[in-house]
C-alpha positions in Angstrom: 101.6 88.8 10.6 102.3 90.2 13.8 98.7 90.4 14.6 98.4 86.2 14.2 101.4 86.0 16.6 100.0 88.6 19.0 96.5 86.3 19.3 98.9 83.5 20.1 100.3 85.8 22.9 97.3 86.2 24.4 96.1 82.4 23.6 99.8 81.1 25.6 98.2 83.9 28.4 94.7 82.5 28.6 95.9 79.1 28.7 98.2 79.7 31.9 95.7 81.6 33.6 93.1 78.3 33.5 95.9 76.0 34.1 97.2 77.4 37.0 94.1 79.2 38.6 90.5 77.8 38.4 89.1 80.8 40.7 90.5 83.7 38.6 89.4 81.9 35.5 85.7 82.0 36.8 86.2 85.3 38.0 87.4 86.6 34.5 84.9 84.7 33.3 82.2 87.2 34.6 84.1 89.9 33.3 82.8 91.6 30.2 84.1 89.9 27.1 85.8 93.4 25.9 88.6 93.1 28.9 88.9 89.4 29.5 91.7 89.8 27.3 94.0 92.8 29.3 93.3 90.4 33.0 94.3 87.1 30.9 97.2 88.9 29.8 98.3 90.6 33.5 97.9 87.2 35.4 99.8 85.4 32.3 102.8 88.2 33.7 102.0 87.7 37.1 102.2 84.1 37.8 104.9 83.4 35.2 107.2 85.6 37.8 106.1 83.9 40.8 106.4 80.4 39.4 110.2 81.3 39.0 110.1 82.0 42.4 108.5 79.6 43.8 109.2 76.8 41.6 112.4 76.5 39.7 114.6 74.8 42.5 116.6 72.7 40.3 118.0 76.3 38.2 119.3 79.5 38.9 116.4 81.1 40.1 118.1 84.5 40.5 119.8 84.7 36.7 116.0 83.0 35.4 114.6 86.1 37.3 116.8 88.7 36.3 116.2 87.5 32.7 112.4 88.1 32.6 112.6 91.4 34.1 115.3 92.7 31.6 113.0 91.1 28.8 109.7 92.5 30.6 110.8 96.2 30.6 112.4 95.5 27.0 109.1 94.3 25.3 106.7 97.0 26.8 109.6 99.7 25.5 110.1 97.8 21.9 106.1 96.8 22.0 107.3 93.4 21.4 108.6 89.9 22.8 109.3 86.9 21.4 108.1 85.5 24.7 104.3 85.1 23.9 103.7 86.1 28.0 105.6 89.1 27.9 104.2 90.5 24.7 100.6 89.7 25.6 101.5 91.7 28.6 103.1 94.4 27.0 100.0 94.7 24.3 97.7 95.3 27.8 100.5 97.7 29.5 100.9 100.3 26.7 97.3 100.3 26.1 96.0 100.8 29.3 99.4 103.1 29.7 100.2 101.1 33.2 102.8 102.8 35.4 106.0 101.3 35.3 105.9 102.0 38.9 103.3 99.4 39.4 105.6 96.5 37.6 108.5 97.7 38.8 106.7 97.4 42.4 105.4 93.9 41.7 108.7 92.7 40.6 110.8 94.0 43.4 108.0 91.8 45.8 108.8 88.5 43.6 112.4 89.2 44.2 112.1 89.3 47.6 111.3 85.6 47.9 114.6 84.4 46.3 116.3 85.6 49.2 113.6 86.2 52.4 112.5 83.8 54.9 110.8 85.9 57.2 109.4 89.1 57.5 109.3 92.2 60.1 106.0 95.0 59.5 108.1 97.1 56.5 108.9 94.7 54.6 105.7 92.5 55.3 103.8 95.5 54.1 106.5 96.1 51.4 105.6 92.8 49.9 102.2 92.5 50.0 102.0 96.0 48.4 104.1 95.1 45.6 102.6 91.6 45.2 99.0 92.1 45.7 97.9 95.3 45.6 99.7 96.3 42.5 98.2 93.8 40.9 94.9 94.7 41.8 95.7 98.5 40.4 96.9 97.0 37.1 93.5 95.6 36.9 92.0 98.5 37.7 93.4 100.5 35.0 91.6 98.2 32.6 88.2 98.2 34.4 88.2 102.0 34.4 89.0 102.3 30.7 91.4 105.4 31.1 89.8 107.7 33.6 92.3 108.8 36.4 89.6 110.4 38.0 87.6 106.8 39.0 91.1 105.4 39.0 91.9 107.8 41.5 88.7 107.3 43.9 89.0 103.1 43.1 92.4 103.0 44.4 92.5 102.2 47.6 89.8 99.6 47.6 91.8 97.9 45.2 94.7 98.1 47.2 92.7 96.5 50.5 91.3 93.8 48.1 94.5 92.7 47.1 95.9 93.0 50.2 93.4 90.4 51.5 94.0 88.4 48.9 97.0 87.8 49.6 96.9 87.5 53.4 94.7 84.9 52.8 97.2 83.0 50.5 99.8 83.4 53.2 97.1 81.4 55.4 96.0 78.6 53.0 99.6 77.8 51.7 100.9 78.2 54.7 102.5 74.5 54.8 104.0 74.6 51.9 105.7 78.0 52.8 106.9 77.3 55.8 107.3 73.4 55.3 109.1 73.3 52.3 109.9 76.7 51.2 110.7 78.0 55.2 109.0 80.9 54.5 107.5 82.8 57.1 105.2 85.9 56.0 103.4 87.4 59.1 105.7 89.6 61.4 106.0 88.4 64.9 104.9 85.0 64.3 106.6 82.2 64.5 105.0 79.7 62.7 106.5 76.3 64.3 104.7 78.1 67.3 101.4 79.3 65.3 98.6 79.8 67.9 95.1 80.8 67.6 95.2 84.4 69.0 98.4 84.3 66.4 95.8 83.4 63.8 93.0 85.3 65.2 95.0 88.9 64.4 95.5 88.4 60.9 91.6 87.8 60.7 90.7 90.5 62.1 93.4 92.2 59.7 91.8 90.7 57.1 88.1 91.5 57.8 89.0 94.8 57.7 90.3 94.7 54.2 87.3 93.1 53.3 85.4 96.1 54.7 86.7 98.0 52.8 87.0 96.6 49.5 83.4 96.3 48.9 82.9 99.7 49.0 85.2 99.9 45.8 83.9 97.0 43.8 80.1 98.7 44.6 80.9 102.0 42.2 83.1 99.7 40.0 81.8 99.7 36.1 79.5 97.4 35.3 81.8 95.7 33.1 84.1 94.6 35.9 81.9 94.4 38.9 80.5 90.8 38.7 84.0 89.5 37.9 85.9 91.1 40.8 82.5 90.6 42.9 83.1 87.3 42.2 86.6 87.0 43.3 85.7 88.8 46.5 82.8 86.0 47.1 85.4 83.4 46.3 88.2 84.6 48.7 85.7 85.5 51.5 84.6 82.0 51.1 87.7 80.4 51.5 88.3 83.0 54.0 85.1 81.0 56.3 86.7 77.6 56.0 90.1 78.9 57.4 88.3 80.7 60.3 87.1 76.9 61.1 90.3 75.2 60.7 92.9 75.3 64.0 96.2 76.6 63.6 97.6 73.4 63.2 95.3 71.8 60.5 96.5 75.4 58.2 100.1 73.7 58.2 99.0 70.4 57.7 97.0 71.0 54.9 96.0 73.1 51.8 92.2 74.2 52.0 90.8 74.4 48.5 87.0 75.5 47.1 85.3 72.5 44.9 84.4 73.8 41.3 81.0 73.4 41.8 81.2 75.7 45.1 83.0 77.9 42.2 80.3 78.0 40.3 77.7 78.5 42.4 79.6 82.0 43.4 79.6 82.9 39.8 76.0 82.5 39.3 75.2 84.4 42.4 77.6 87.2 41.5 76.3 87.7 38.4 73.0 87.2 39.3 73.4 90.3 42.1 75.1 92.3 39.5 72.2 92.3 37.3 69.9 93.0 39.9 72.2 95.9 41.3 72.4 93.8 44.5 76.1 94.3 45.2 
């Protein structure tokens, strides 16, 4: 019986993942079917976290929090939760044998935004390593199937893919961070002053990830490579329509890509992956 409860784990993780994202959906999508699952079941973890975060205002936030991590770490040690989230999660953890590290990591990044409001370099790098990248190297344990060695060599493409990632979500929801959450992410900047050579930096910042992420996702399995090829396109995509936008337009407004834009990327990234285009 636990087997029936573990597909409606992964079912409650699947769900979540299209409800909340539309781009990661498409970009699991192009995944191989065989590890659709694990990436379900990580962003499941991942975004029931930062919705505590960023969205429970009318609760305890800080006892909510402390509550899932307790009952993360308990159902990857006991291989078992009667949260259908956390044991989806914990199915893809010990299977892929994620480091603890990694969670702990991610976890200590979510925390940081129950009590933050801006950020100097440390801790701006702090965060963004623990929320993005991480991420990214959980993921990567599953498209590399258990070798340390490509896991090894992947790592820190992964690390400057989720770090753009994630600089780029600091830019598109930058009004409702600062507006209504008064969150400020990018050290040195003061947002109610945001100017274009302010905005211009963190481009720059970001190209470079870019750079060098795509020399990772080039000697990634072939399993994986279309469906993080897609994410790339997708980000670098948004990533154009933000260059366009003035500083002031970024607070005023949340830049999104239309589905059909969405899927447009996906047929092109799969179309390059079978033609060894990447």
């Amino acid at each position: 019986m636990k087997k029936l409860f573990d597909e409606v784990s992964y079912k409650a993780s699947k769900i979540t993942t299209q409800t909340y994202s539309t781009s990661f959906s498409f970009g699991i999508l192009a995944l191989h079917k065989s590890i659709r699952k694990s990436i379900y079941n990580i962003y499941g973890f991942v975004r029931f976290a930062d919705e505590i975060v960023d969205s429970f205002h009318d609760y305890d936030k800080t006892i909510l929090f402390n509550k899932f991590k307790d009952d993360a770490f308990f159902a990857i040690d006991n291989k078992i939760s009667l949260n259908p989230i956390l044991n989806s999660f914990q199915e893809t953890v010990n299977t892929y044998s994620i480091d603890l590290s990694l969670i702990n990591n991610f976890l200590d990044s979510m925390e940081m935004d129950l009590s933050e409001r801006s950020y100097n370099k440390e801790n701006y790098n702090d965060y963004i390593h623990g929320s993005a990248e991480v991420v990214g190297l959980m993921c990567l344990k599953v498209f590399v199937n258990g070798s340390e060695q490509l896991y090894n060599k992947l790592k820190p493409t992964a690390m400057s893919l989720g770090s753009a990632f994630q600089k780029i979500n600091f830019l598109r929801d930058a009004n409702i961070d600062y507006t209504l959450l008064g969150r400020s992410y990018f050290p040195g900047v003061q947002m109610n002053k945001f100017s274009q050579s302010d905005k211009i930096k963190i481009e720059i910042d970001i190209e470079r990830d870019f750079k060098d992420a795509i020399v990772g996702i080039k000697m990634l399995p072939e399993n994986s490579r279309a469906g993080v090829y897609l994410s790339y396109l997708y980000y670098y995509h948004l990533f154009k329509k933000i260059k366009y936008l003035s500083p002031s337009r970024l607070l005023a407004e949340r830049i999104r890509i239309p589905n059909i834009e969405k899927l447009a990327l996906m047929f092109k990234a799969i179309f390059k992956n079978q033609l060894n285009l990447i």
